[in-house]
N, CA, C and O atoms as a GROMACS GRO file, in nm:
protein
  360
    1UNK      N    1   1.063  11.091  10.030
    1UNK     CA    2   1.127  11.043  10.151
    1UNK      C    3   1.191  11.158  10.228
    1UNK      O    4   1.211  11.150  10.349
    2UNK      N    5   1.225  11.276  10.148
    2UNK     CA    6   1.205  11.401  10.232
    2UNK      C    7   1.334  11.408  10.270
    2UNK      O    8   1.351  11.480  10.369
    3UNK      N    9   1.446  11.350  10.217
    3UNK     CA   10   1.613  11.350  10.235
    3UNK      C   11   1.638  11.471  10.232
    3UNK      O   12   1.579  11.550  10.159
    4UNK      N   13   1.732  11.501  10.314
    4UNK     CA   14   1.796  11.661  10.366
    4UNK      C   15   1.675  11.740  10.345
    4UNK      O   16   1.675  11.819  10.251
    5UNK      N   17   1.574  11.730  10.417
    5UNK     CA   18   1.454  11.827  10.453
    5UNK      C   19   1.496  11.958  10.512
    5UNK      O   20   1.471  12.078  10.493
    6UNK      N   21   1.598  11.859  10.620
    6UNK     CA   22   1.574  12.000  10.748
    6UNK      C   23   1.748  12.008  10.694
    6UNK      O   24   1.808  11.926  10.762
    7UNK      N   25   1.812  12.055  10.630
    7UNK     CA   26   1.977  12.055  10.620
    7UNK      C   27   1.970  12.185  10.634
    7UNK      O   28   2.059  12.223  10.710
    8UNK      N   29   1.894  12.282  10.589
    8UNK     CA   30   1.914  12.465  10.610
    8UNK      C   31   1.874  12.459  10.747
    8UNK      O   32   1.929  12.552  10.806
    9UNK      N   33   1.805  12.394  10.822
    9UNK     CA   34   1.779  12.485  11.002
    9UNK      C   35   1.832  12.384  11.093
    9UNK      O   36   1.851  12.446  11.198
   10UNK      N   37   1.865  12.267  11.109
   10UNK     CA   38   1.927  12.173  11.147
   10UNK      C   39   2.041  12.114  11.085
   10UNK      O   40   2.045  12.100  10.962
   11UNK      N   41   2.125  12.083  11.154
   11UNK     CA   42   2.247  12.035  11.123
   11UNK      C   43   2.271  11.898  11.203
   11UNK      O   44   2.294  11.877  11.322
   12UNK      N   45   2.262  11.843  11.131
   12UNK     CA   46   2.262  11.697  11.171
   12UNK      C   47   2.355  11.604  11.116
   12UNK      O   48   2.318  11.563  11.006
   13UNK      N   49   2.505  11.539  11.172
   13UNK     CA   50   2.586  11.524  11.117
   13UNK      C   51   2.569  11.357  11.142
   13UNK      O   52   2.538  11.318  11.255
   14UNK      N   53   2.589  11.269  11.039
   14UNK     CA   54   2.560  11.174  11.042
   14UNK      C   55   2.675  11.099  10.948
   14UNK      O   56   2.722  11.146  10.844
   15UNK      N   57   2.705  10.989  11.002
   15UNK     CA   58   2.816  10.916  10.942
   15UNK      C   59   2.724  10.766  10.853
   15UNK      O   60   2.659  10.670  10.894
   16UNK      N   61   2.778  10.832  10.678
   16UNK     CA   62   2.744  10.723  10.590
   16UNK      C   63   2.784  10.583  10.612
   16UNK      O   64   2.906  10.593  10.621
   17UNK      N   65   2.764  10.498  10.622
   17UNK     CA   66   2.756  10.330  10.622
   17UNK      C   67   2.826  10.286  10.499
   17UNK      O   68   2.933  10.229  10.476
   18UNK      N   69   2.712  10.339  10.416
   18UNK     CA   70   2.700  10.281  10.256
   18UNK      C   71   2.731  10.342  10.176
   18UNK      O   72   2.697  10.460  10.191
   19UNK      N   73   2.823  10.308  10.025
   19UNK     CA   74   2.848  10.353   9.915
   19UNK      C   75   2.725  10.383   9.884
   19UNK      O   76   2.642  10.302   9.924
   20UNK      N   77   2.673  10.503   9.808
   20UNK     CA   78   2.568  10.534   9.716
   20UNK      C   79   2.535  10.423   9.664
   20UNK      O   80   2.435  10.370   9.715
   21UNK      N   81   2.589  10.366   9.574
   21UNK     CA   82   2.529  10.266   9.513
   21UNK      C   83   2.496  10.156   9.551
   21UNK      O   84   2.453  10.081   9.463
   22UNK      N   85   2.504  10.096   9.719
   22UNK     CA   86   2.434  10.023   9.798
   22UNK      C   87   2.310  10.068   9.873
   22UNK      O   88   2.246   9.993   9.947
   23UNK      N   89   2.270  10.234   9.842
   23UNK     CA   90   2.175  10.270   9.869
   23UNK      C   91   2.007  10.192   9.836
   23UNK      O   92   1.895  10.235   9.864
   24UNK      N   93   2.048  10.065   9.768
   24UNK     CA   94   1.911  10.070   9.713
   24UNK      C   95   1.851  10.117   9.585
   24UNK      O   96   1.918  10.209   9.538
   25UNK      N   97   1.757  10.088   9.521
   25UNK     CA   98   1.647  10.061   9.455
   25UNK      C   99   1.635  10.280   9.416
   25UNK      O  100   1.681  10.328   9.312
   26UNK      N  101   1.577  10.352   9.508
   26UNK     CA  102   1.551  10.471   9.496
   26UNK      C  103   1.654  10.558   9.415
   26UNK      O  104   1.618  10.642   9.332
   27UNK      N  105   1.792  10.530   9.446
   27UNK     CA  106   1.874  10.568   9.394
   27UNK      C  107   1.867  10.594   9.224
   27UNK      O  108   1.941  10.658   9.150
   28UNK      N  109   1.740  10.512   9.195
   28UNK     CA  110   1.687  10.511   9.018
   28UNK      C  111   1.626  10.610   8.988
   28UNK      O  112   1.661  10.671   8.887
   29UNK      N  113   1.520  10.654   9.063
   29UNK     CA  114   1.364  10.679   9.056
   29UNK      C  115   1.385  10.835   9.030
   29UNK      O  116   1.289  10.906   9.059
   30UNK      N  117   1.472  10.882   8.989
   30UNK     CA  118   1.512  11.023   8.915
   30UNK      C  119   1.487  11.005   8.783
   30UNK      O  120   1.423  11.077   8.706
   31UNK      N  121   1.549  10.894   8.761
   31UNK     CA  122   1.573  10.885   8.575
   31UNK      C  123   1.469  10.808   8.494
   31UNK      O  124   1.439  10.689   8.511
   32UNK      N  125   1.412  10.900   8.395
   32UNK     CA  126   1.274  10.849   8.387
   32UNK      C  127   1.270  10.704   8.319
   32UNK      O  128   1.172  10.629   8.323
   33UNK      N  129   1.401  10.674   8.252
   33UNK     CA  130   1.377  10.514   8.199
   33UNK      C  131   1.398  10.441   8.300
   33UNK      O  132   1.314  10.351   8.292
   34UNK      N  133   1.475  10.423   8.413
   34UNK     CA  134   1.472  10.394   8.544
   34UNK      C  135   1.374  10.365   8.605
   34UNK      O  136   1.358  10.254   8.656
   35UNK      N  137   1.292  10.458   8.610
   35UNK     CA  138   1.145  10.497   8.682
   35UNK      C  139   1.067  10.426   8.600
   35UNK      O  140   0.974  10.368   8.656
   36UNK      N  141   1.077  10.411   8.473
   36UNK     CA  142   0.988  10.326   8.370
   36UNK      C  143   1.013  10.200   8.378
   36UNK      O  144   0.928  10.114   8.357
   37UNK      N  145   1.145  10.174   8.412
   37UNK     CA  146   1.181  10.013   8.376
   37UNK      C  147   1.134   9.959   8.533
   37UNK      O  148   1.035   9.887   8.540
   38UNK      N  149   1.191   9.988   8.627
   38UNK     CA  150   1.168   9.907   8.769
   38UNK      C  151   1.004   9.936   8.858
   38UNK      O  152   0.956   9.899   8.964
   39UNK      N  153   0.953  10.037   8.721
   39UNK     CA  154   0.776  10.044   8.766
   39UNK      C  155   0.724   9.845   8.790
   39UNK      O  156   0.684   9.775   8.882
   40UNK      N  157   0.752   9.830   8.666
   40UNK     CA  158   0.710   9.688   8.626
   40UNK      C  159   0.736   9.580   8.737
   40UNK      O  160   0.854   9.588   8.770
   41UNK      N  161   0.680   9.496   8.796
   41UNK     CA  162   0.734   9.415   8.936
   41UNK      C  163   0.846   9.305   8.861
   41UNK      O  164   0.944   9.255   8.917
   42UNK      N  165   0.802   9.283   8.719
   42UNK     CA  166   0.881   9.175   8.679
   42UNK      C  167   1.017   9.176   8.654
   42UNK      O  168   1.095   9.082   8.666
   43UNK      N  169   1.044   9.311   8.611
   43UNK     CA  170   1.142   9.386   8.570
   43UNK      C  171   1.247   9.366   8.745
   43UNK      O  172   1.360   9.320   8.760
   44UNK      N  173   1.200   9.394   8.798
   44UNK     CA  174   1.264   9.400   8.963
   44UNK      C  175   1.294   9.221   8.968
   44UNK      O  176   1.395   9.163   9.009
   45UNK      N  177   1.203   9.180   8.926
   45UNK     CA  178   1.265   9.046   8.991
   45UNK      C  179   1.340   8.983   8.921
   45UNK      O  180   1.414   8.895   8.964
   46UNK      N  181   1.330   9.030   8.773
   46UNK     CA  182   1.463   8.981   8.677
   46UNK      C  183   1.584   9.015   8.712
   46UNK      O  184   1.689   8.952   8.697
   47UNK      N  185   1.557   9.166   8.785
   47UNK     CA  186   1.690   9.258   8.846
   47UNK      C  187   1.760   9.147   8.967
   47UNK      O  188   1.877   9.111   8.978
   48UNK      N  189   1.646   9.114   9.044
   48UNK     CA  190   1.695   9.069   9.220
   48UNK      C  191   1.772   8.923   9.122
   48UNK      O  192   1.888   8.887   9.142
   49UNK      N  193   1.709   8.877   9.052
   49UNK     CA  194   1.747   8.726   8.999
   49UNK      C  195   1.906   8.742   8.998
   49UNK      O  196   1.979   8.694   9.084
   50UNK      N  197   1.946   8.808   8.901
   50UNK     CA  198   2.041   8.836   8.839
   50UNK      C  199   2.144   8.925   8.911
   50UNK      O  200   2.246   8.977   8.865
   51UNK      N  201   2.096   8.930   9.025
   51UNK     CA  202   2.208   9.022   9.120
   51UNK      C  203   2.254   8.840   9.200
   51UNK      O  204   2.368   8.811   9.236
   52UNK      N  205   2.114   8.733   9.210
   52UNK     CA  206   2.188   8.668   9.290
   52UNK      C  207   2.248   8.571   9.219
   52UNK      O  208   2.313   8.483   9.276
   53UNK      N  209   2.235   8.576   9.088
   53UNK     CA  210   2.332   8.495   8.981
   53UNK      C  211   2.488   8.523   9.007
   53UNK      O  212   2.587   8.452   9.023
   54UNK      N  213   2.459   8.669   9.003
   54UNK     CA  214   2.586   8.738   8.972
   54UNK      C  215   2.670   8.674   9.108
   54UNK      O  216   2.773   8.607   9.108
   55UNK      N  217   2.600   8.713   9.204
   55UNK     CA  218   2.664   8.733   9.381
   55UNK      C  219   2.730   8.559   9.403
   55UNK      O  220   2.807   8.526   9.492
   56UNK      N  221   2.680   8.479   9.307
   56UNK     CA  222   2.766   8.330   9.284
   56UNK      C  223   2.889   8.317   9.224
   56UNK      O  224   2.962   8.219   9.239
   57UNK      N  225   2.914   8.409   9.161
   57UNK     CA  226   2.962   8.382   9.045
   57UNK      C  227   3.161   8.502   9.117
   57UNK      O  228   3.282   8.481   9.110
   58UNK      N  229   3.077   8.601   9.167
   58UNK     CA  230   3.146   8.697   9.214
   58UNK      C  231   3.164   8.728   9.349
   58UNK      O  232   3.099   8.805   9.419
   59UNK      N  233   3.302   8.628   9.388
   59UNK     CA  234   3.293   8.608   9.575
   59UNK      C  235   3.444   8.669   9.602
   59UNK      O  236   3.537   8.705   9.531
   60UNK      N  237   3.421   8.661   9.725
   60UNK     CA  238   3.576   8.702   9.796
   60UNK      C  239   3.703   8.620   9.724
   60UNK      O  240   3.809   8.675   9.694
   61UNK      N  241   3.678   8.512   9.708
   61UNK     CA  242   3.784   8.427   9.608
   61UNK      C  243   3.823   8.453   9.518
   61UNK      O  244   3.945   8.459   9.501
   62UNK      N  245   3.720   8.485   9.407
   62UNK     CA  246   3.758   8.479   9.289
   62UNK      C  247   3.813   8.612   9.265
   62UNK      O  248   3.874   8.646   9.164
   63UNK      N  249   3.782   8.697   9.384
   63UNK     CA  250   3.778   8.856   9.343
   63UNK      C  251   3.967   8.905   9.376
   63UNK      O  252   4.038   8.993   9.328
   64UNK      N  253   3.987   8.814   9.463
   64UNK     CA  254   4.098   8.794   9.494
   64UNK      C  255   4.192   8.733   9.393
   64UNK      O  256   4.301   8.788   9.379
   65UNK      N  257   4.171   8.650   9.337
   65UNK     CA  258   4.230   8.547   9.225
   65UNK      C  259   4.262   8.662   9.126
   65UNK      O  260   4.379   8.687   9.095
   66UNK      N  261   4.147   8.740   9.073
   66UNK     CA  262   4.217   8.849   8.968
   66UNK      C  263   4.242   8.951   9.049
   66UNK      O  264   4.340   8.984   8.982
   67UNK      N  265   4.240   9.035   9.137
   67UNK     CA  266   4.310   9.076   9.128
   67UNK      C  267   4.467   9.036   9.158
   67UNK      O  268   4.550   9.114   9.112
   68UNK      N  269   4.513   8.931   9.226
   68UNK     CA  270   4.675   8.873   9.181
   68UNK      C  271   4.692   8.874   9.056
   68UNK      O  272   4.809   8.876   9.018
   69UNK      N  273   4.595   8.872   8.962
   69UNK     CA  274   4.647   8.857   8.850
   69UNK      C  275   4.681   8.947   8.768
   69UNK      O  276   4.764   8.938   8.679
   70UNK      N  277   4.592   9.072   8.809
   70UNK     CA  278   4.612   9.205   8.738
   70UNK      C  279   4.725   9.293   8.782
   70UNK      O  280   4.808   9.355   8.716
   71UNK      N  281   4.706   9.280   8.920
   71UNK     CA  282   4.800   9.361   9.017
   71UNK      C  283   4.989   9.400   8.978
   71UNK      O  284   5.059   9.501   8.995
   72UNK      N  285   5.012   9.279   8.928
   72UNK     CA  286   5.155   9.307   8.842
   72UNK      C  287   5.153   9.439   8.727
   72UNK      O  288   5.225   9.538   8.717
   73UNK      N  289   5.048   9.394   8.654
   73UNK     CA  290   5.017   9.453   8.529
   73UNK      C  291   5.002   9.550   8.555
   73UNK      O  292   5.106   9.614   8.551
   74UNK      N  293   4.930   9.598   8.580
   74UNK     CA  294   4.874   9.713   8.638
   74UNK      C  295   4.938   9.851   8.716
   74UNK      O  296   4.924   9.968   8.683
   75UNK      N  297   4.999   9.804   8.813
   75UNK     CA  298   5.071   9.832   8.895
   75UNK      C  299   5.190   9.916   8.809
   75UNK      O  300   5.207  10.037   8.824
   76UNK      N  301   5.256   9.846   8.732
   76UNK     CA  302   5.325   9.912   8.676
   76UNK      C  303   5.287  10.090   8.596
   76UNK      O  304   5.363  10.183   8.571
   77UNK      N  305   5.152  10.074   8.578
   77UNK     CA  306   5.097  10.185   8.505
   77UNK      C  307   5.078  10.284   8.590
   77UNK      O  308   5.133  10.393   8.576
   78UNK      N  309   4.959  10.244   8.736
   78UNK     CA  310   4.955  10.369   8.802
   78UNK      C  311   5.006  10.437   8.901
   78UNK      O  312   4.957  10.516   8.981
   79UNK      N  313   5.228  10.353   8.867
   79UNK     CA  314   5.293  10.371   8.913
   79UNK      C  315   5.374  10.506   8.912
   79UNK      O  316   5.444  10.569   8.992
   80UNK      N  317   5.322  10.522   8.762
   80UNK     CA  318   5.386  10.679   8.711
   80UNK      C  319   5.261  10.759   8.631
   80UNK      O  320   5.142  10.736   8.607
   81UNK      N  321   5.340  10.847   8.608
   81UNK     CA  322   5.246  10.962   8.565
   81UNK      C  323   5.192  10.894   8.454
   81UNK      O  324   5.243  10.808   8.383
   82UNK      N  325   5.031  10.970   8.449
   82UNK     CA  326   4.983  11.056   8.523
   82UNK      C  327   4.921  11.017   8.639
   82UNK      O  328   4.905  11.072   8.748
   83UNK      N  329   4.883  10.893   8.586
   83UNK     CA  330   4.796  10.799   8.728
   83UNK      C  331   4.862  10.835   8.868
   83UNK      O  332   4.775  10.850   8.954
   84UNK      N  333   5.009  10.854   8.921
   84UNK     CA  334   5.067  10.860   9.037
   84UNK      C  335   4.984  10.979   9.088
   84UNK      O  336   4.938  10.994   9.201
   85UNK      N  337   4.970  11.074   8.962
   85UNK     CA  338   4.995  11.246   9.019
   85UNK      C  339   4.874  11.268   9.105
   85UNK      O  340   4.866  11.360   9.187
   86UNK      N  341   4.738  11.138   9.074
   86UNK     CA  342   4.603  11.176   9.114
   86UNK      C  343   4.550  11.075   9.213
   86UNK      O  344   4.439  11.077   9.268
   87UNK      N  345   4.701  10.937   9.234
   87UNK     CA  346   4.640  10.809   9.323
   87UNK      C  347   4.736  10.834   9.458
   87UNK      O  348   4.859  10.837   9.453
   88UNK      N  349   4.650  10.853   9.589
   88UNK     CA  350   4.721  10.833   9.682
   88UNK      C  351   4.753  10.668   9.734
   88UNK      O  352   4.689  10.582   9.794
   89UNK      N  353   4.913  10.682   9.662
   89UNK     CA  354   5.012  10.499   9.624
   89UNK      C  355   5.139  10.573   9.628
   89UNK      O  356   5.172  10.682   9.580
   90UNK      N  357   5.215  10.468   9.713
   90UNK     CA  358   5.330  10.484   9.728
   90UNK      C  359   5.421  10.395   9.600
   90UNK      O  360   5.544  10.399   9.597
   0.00000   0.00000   0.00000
């Protein structure tokens, strides 16, 4: 796909959208069990299945619900060192 082809003679400054890992599917195709496992079409659609299992299961609600729930807990920890020294949190 020829990503940063031209980055040494062109400079082309472009503002990311997406986390890496919403990049898609390619983001695999380095790693050869990767490259081995999502060769297979079935393998992909067990993948797509199970992303839209998941995407039910894991919504703005619920995602919200824990974190109220953790947020006390929690909070307290990466309130102080060392966690403070490396989280920009007031």
């Amino acid at each position: 796909d020829y990503d940063g082809g031209w980055s040494t003679s062109l400079k082309v400054e472009t503002k990311e959208v997406l986390p890496d890992w919403q990049k898609g599917l390619s983001n695999y195709w380095g790693a050869v069990l990767h490259k081995r496992y999502f060769r297979d079409p079935k393998n992909v659609e067990a993948l797509s299945q199970k992303i839209e299992e998941l995407s039910k299961i894991i919504t703005k609600k619920q995602t919200k619900k824990f974190l109220d729930e953790y947020y006390p807990v929690v909070s307290k920890f990466v309130k102080k060192s060392p966690d403070k020294d490396h989280l920009d949190i007031k």
